[in-house]
C-alpha positions, 0 to 999 in steps of 0.5 A: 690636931697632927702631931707631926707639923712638917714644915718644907723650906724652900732652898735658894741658890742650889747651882751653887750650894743650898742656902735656906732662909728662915724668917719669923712669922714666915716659914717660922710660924712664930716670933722668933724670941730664942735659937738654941742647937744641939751637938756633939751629943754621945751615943746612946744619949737621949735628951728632951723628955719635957714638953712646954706649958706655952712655948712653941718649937720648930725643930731642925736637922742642919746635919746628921740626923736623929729620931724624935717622939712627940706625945700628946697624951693621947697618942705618939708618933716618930718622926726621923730629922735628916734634912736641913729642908724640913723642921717639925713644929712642936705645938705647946703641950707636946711631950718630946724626946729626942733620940738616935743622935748621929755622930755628926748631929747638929740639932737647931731648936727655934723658939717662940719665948725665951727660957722660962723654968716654970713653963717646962714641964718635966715629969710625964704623970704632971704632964698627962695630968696636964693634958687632961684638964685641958681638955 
């Protein structure tokens, strides 16, 4: 399994500006049941640190960029954000953390159900413990 899911969307209209559209079950290889973005993050700051027991992710740079790890227990990789173009599909059972935010970083986060508290997973040793047993 990859680790690093790029996923290209196609840009439309580009004689008068880009204009990407985004459908569920699409180019979003999910339902769509959540959209959430992040911004105006402060330098030095780093957020996720968590994976998801069933929730799937397609993440997306809309401006700036930022630099994301993703674990799944076995081995990580980074991955640079810095086109609206491209998003990465965060499987269930991927450890995140975001990092390196730009000043104008604008972060889009498509998920596959809504905010649910228990299938977070928020410590790292649970989370490898986790992966473990799955497999």
């Amino acid at each position: 399994m990859n680790l690093i899911n790029i996923i290209n969307f196609s840009s439309l209209d580009d004689q008068r500006g880009s204009l990407v559209a985004l459908e569920e079950n699409q180019e979003i290889p999910f339902k769509i049941k959540r959209i959430y973005y992040i911004f105006d993050s402060q330098k030095g700051i780093s957020r996720g640190f968590h994976a998801h027991r069933d929730i799937k992710q397609v993440i997306i740079c809309l401006s700036g960029s930022c630099n994301i790890l993703l674990d799944n227990g076995f081995r990580r990789e980074r991955v640079q954000l810095d086109n609206p173009k491209k998003g990465i599909l965060v499987e269930k059972l991927i450890w995140r953390e975001i990092h390196d935010f730009s000043s104008n970083c604008i972060l889009l986060v498509l998920a596959s159900d809504f905010f649910k508290e228990d299938d977070y997973i928020r410590d790292y040793t649970e989370f490898i413990k986790i992966v473990n047993e799955n497999v």
